[in-house]
Rosetta silent file (secondary structure, phi, psi, omega in degrees, C-alpha in Angstrom):
SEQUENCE: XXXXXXXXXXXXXXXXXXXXXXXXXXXXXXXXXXXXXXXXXXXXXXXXXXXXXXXXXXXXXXXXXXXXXXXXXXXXXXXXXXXXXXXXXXXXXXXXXXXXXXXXXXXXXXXXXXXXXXXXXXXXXXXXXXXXXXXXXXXXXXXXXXXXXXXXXXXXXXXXXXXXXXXXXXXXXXXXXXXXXXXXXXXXXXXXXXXXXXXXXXXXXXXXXXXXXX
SCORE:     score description
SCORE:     0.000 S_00000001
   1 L     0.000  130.602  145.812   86.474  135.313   51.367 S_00000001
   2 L     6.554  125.639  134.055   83.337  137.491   51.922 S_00000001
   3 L   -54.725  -39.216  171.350   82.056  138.962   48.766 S_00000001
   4 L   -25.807  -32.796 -177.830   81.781  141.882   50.763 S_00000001
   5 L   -68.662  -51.563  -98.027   85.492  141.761   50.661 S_00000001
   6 L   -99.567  132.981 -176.802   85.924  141.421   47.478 S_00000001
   7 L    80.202  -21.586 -166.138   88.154  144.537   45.609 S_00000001
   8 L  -105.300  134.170 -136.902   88.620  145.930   49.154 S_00000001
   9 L  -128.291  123.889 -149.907   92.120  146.151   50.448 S_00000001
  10 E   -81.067  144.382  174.184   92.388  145.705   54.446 S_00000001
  11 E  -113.255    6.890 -176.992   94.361  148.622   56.288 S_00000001
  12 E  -164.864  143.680  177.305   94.409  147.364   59.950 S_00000001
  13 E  -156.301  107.918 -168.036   94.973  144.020   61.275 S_00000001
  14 L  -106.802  144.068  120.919   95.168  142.182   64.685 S_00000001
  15 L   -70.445 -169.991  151.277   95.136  138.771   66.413 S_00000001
  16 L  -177.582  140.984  167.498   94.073  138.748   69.749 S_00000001
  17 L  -100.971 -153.867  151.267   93.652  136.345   72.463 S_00000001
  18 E   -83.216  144.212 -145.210   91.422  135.929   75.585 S_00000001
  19 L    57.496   35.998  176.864   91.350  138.697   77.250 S_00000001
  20 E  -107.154  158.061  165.334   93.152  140.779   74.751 S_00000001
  21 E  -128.304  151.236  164.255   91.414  143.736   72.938 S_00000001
  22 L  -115.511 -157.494  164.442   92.053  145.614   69.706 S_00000001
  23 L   156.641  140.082 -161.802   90.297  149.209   68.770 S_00000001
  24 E  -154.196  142.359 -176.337   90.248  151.228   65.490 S_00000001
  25 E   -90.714  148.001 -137.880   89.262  154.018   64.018 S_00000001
  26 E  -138.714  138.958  166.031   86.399  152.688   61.193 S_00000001
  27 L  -116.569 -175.665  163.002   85.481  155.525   58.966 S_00000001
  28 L   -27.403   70.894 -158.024   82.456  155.863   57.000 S_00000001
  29 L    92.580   42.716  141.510   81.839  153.096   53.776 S_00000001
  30 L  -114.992  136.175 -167.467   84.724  150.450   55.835 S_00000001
  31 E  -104.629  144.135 -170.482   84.390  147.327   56.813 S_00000001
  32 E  -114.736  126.572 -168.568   84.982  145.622   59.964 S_00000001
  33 E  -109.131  116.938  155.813   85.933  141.944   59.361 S_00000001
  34 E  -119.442  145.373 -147.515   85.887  139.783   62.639 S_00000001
  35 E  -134.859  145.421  157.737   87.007  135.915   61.848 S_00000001
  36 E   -88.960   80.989 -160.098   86.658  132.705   65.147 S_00000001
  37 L   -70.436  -46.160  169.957   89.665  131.495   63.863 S_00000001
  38 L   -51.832  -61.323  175.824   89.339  128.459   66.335 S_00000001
  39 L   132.038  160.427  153.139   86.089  128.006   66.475 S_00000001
  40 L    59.080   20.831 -150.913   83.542  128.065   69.503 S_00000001
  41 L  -125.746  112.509  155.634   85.074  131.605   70.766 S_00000001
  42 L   -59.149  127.533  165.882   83.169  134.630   72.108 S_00000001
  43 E  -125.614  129.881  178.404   84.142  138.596   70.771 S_00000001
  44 E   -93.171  135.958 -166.021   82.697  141.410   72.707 S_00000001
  45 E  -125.590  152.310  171.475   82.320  144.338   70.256 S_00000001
  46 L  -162.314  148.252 -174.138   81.431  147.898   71.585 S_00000001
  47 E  -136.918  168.967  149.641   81.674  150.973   68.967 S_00000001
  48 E  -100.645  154.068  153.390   81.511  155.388   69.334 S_00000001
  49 E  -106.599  116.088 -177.922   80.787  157.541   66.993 S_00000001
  50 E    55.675 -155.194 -158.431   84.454  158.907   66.328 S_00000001
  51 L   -96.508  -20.494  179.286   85.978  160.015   69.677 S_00000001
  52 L   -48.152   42.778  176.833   82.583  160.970   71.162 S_00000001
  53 L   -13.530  -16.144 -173.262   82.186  159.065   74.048 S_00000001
  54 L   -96.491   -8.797 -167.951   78.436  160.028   74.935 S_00000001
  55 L  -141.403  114.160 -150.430   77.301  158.148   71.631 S_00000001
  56 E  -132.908  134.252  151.725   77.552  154.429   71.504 S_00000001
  57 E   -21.877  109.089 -152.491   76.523  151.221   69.567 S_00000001
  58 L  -121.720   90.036  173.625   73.188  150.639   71.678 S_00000001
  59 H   -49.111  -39.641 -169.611   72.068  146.789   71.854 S_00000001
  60 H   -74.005  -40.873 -176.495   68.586  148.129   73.308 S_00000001
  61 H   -63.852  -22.715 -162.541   68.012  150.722   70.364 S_00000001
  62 H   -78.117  -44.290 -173.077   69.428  147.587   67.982 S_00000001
  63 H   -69.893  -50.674  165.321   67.374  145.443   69.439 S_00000001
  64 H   -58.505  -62.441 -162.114   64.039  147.728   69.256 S_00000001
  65 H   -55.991  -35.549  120.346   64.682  148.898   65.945 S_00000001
  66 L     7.313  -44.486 -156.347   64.652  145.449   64.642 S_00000001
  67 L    25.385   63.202 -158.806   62.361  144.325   66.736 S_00000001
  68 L  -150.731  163.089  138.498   64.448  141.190   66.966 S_00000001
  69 L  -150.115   56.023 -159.328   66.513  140.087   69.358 S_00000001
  70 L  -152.780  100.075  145.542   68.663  137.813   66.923 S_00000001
  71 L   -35.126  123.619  130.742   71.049  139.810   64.378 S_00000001
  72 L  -108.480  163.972  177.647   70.603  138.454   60.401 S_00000001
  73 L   -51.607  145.992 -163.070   72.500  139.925   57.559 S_00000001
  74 L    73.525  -32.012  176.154   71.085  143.198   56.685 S_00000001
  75 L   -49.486  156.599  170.404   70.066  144.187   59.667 S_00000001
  76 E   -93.622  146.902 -178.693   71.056  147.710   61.009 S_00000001
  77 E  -113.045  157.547 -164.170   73.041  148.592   64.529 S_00000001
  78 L  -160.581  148.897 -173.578   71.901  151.475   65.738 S_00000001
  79 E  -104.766 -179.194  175.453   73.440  153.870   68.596 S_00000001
  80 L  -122.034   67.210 -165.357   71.755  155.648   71.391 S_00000001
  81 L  -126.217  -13.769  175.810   71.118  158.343   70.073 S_00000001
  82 L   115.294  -16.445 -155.338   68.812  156.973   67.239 S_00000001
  83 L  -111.698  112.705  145.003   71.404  156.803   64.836 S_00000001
  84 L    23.201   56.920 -160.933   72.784  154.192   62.173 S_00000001
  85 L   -97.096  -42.851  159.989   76.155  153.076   62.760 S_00000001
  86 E  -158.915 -164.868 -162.658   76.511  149.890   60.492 S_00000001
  87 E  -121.581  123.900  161.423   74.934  146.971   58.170 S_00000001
  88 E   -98.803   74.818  161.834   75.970  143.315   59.000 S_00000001
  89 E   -21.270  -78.919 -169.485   76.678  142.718   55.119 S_00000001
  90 E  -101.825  125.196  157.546   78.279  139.001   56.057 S_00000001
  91 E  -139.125  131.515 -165.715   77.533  136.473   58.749 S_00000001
  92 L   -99.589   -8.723  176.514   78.460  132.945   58.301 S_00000001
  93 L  -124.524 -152.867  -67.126   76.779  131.289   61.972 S_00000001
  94 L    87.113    3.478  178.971   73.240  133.523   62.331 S_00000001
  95 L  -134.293  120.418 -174.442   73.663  132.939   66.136 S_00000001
  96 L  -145.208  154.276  153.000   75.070  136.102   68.268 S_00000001
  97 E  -103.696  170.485 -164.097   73.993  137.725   71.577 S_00000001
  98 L  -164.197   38.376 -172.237   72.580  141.136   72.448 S_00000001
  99 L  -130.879  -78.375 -150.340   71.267  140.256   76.179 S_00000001
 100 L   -54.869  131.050  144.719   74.736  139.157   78.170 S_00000001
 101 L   -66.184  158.893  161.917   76.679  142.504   79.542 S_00000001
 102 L   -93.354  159.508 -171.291   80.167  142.029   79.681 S_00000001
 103 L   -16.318  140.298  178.034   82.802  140.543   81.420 S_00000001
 104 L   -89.724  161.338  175.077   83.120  141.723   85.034 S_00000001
 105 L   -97.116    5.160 -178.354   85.969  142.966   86.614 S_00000001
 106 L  -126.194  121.685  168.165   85.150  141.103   89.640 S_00000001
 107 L   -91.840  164.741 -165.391   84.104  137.658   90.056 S_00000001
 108 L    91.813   29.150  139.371   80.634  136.935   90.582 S_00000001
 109 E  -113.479 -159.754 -174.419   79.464  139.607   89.084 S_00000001
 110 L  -109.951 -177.391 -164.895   77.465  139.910   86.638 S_00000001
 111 L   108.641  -65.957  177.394   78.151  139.472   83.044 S_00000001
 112 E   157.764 -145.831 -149.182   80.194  136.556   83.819 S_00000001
 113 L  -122.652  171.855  170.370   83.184  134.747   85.519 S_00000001
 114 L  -120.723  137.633 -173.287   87.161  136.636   84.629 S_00000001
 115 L   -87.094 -164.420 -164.819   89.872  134.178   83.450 S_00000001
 116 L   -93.711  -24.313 -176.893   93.479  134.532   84.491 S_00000001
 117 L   -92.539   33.651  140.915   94.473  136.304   81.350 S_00000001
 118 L   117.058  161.776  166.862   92.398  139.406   82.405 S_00000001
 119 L   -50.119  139.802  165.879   89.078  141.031   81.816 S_00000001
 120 L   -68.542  -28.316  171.513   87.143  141.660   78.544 S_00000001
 121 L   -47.163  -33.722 -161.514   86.275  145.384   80.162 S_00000001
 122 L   -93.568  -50.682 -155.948   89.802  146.203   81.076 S_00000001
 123 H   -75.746  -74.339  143.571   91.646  145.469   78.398 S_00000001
 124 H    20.534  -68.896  179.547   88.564  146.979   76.175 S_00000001
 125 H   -75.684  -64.929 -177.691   89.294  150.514   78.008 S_00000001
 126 H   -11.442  -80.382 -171.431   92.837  149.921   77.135 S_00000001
 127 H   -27.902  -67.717 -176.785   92.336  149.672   73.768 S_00000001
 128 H   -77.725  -19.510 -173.201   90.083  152.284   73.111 S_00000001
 129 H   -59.901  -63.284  163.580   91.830  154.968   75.255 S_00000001
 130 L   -21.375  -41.122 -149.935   94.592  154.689   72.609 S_00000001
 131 L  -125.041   58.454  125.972   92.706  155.497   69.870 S_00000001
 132 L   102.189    9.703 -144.863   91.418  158.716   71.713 S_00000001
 133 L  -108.269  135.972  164.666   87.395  157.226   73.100 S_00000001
 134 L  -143.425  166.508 -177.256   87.897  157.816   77.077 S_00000001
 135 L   140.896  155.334 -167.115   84.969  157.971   79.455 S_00000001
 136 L   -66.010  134.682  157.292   83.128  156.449   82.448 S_00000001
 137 L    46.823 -170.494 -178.441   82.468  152.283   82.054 S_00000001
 138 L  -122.022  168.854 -179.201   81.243  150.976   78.569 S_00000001
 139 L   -89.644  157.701 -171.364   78.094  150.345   77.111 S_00000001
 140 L   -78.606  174.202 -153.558   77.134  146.684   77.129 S_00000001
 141 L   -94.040  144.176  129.087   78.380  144.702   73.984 S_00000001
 142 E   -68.273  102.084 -176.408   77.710  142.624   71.211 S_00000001
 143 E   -82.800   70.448 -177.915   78.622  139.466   71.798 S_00000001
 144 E   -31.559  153.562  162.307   79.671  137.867   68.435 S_00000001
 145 L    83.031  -35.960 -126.639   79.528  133.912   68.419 S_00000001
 146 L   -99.823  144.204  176.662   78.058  133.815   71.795 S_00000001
 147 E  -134.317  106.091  139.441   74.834  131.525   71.606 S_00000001
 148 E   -60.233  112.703  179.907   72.348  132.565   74.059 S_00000001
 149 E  -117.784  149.199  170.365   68.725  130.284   74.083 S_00000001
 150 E   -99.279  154.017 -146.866   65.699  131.500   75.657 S_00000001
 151 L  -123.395 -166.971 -119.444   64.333  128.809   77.994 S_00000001
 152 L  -116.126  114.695  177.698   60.623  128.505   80.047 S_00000001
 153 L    68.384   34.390  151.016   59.328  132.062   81.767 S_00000001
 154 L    97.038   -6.072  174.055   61.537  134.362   80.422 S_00000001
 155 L  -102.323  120.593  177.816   64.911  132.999   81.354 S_00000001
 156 E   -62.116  168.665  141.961   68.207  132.404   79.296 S_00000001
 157 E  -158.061 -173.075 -156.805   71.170  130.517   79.303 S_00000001
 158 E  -124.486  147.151  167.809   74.277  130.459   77.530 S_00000001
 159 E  -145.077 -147.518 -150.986   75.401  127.196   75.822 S_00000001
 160 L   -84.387  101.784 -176.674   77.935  126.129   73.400 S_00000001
 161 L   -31.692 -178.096  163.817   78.643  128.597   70.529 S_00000001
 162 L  -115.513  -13.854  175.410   78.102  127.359   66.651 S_00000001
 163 L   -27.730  115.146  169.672   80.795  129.251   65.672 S_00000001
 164 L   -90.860  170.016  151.237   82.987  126.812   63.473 S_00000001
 165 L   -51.592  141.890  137.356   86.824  127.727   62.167 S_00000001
 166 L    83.310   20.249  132.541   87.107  130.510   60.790 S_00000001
 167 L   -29.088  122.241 -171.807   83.690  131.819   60.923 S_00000001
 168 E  -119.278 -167.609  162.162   82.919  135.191   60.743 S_00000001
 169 E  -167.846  145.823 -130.081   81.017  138.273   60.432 S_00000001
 170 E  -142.277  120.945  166.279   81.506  141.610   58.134 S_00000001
 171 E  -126.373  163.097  164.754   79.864  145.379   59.119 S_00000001
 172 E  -130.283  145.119 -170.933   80.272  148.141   57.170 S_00000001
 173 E   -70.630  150.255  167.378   80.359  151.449   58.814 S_00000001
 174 L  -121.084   17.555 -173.653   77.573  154.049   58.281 S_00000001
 175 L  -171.606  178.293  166.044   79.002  156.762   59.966 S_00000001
 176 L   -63.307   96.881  147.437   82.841  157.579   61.936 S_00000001
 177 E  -137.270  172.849  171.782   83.358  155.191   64.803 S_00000001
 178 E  -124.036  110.726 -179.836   85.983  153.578   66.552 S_00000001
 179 E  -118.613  160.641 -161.695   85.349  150.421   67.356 S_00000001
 180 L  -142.975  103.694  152.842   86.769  147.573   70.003 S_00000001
 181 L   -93.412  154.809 -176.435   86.627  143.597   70.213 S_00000001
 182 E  -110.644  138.930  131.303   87.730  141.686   73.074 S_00000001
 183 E   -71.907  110.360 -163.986   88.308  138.101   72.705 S_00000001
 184 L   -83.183  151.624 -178.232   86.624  136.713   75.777 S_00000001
 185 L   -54.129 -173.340 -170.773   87.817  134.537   78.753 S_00000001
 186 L   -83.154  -47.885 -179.874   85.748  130.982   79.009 S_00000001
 187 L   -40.816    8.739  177.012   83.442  132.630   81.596 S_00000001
 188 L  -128.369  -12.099 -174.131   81.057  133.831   78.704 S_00000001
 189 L  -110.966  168.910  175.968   80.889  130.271   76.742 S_00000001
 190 L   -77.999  160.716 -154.479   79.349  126.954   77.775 S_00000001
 191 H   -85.098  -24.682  170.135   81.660  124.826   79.873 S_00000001
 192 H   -73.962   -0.241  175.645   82.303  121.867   77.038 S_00000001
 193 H   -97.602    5.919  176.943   83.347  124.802   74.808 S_00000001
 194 L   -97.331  -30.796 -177.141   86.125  125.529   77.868 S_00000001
 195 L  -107.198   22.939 -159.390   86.782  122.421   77.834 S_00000001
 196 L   -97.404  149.645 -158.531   87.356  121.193   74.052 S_00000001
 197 L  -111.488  147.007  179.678   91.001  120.251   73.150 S_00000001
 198 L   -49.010  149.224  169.244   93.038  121.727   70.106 S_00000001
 199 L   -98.013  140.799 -168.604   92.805  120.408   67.057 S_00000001
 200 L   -62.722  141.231  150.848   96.971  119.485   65.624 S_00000001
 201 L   110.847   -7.420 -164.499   97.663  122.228   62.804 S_00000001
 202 L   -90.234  167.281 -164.375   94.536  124.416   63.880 S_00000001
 203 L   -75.157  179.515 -177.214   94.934  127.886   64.995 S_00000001
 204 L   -74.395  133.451  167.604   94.892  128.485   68.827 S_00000001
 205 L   -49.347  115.122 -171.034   91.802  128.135   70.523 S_00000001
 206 L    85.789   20.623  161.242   90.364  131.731   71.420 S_00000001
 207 L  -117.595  132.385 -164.667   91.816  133.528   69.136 S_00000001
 208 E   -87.634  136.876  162.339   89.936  136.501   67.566 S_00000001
 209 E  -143.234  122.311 -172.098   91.317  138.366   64.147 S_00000001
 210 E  -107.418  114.755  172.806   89.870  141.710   63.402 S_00000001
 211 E  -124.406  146.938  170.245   90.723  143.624   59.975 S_00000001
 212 E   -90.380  142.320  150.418   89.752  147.083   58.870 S_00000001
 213 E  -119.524  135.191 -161.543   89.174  147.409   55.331 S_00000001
 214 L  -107.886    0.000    0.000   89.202  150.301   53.166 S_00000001
């Protein structure tokens, strides 16, 4: 377990598969636990402040403020509006992306290819509509897990996550938000992580588990 964890008693809890989503409301001083339970498995994260739909988790502001474009432990997420939405307290792989948009609802667009069990976008909106966040398309994501390298003149590619079992990562809210992971189709990972076979007793490949903690 986390130390982060440690004393704190979880109040919300999900599995999810690909193309599944969860979303929760996160209050102030709570932590958002996301686990790879498989291993080698992309989660698209997108957060509000509260119900507010105009004010979002902002990979460009996160990414400026930072000056990084690599998440470590400590760092701050920041919305785009300027403001402080949470601390990534725990990360156990050090390799995430903050480039990649998300899943498309079409393929061949961009963002990436959509698998038969559904969109990360769709199911995303789902999610969050429940728990009150409505509003025109989403902002693009944090892609936990996802290992993006940059390669000769300015161009990327996506290759095989590092993500091990049951690797994780731990924020703690700095403000009200409601936040939403997707577990993503294969279309966002490198194609030997689409194509690697279960291990017997291990949990299912591509599945995401998100706890709230209080």
């Amino acid at each position: 377990m986390s130390d982060a964890l440690l004393g704190r008693t979880a109040i919300r809890a999900k599995q999810i598969g690909p193309g599944e989503a969860f979303a929760s409301a996160v209050a102030a001083g709570q932590l958002v636990q996301i686990v790879d339970l498989g291993g080698k498995q992309v989660a698209e994260f997108v957060a509000f402040a509260g119900t507010d739909a105009s004010e979002w988790l902002s990979t460009g502001q996160t990414r400026a403020a930072n000056n990084s474009i690599v998440l470590q432990r400590a760092m701050t997420l920041w919305s785009n509006r300027q403001r402080a939405m949470f601390e990534l307290v725990t990360d156990t792989v050090g390799r995430h992306d903050m480039l990649v948009s998300g899943c498309s609802a079409k393929p061949g667009k961009p963002g990436g290819t959509v698998a038969a069990s559904g969109p990360c976008r769709d199911a995303l909106t789902a999610a969050l509509g429940d728990e009150g966040v409505g509003g025109e398309g989403l902002p693009d994501p944090i892609n936990w897990f996802m290992n993006v390298a940059l390669v000769q003149r300015g161009a990327f590619e996506v290759r095989e996550p590092l993500s091990e079992r049951n690797d994780q990562v731990v924020l703690r809210a700095l403000t009200d938000t409601v936040v939403a992971v997707a577990a993503c189709p294969t279309g966002k990972a490198a194609p030997a992580t689409a194509k690697a076979k279960a291990t017997p007793g291990a949990p299912a490949s591509g599945n995401i588990l998100v706890r709230v903690y209080r």
